[in-house]
C-alpha positions in Angstrom: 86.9 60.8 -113.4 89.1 61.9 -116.3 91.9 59.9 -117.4 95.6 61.5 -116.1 98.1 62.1 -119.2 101.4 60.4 -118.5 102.7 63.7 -120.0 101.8 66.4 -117.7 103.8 67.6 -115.6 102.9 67.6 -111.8 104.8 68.1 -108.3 104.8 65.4 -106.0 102.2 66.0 -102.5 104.3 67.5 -99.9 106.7 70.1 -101.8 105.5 73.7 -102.3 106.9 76.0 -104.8 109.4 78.1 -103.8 108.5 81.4 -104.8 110.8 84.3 -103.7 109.4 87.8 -103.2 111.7 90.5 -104.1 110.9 93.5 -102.5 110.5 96.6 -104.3 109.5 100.5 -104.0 106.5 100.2 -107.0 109.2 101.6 -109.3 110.1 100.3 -112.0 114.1 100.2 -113.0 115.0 101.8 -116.1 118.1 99.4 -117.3 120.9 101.1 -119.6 121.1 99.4 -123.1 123.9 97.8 -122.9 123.1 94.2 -124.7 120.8 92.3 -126.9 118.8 91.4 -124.0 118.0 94.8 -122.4 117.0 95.8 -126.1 114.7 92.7 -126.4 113.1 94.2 -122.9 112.1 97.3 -124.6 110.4 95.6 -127.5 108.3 93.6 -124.8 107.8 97.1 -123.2 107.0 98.4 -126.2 104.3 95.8 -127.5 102.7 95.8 -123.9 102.5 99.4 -123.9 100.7 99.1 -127.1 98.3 96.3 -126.3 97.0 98.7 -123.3 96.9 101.7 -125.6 99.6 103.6 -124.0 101.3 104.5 -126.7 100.3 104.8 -130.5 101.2 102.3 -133.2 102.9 104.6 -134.5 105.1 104.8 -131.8 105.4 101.3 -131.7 106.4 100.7 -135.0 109.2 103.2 -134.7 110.6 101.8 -131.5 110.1 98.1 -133.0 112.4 99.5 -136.2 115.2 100.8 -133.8 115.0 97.5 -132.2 115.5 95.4 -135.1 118.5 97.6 -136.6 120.0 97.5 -132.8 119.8 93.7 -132.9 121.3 93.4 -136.6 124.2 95.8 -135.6 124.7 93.6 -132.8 125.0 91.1 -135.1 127.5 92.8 -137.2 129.7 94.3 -134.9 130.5 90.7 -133.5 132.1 90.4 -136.8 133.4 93.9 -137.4 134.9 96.0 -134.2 134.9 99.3 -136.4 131.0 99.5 -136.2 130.7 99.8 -132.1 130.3 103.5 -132.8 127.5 103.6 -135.1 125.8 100.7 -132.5 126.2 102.9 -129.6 124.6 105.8 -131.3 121.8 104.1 -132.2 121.3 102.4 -128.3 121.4 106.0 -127.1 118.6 107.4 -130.3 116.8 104.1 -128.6 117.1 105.3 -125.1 116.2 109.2 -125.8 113.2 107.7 -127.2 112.1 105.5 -124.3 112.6 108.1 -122.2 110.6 110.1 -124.0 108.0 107.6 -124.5 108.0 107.4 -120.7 107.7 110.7 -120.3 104.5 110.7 -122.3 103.1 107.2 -120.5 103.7 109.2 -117.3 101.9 112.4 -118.2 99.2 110.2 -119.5 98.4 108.5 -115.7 98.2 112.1 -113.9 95.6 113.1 -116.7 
């Protein structure tokens, strides 16, 4: 019998997890970029897409640029209003590329 580590976590006998299953039509929803977070979602899209060889390193690496210039923007606008336009052109370069990224994923899968 092995020794139990005071340190581990464990739920006491009786309670389940509560697990909640949302219901969905096997489509995925395509978010606007709107904030640091949705843009941190397309980085994670971006690497998984990568790690299944759906998309090129190439492709990767560009995306992964936009990203981090999104993010510093981000940063910089909180400081200085006057940049929101340069920002929001760069989220919509981001998005024409995702779509068209998805657009090549898709075309991929019916192959």
């Amino acid at each position: 019998m092995t020794k139990r580590d005071e340190r581990q976590l464990s739920l006491p006998l009786g309670e389940r997890p509560r697990l909640k299953v949302i219901q969905g039509l096997g489509q995925k929803k395509v978010e606007p970029l709107e904030d640091r977070d949705a843009v941190a979602r397309v980085l994670i899209e971006a690497g998984a897409d990568l790690l299944l060889r759906r998309i090129s390193a190439e492709r990767a690496e560009a995306i992964e640029g936009q990203v981090n210039e999104i993010l510093r923007l981000f940063d910089l606008v909180d400081h200085n209003q006057l940049l929101m336009p340069v920002l929001k052109r760069k989220l919509d370069e981001l998005e024409a590329l995702m779509r068209d990224t998805r657009d090549l994923r898709a075309q991929r899968r019916r192959r």
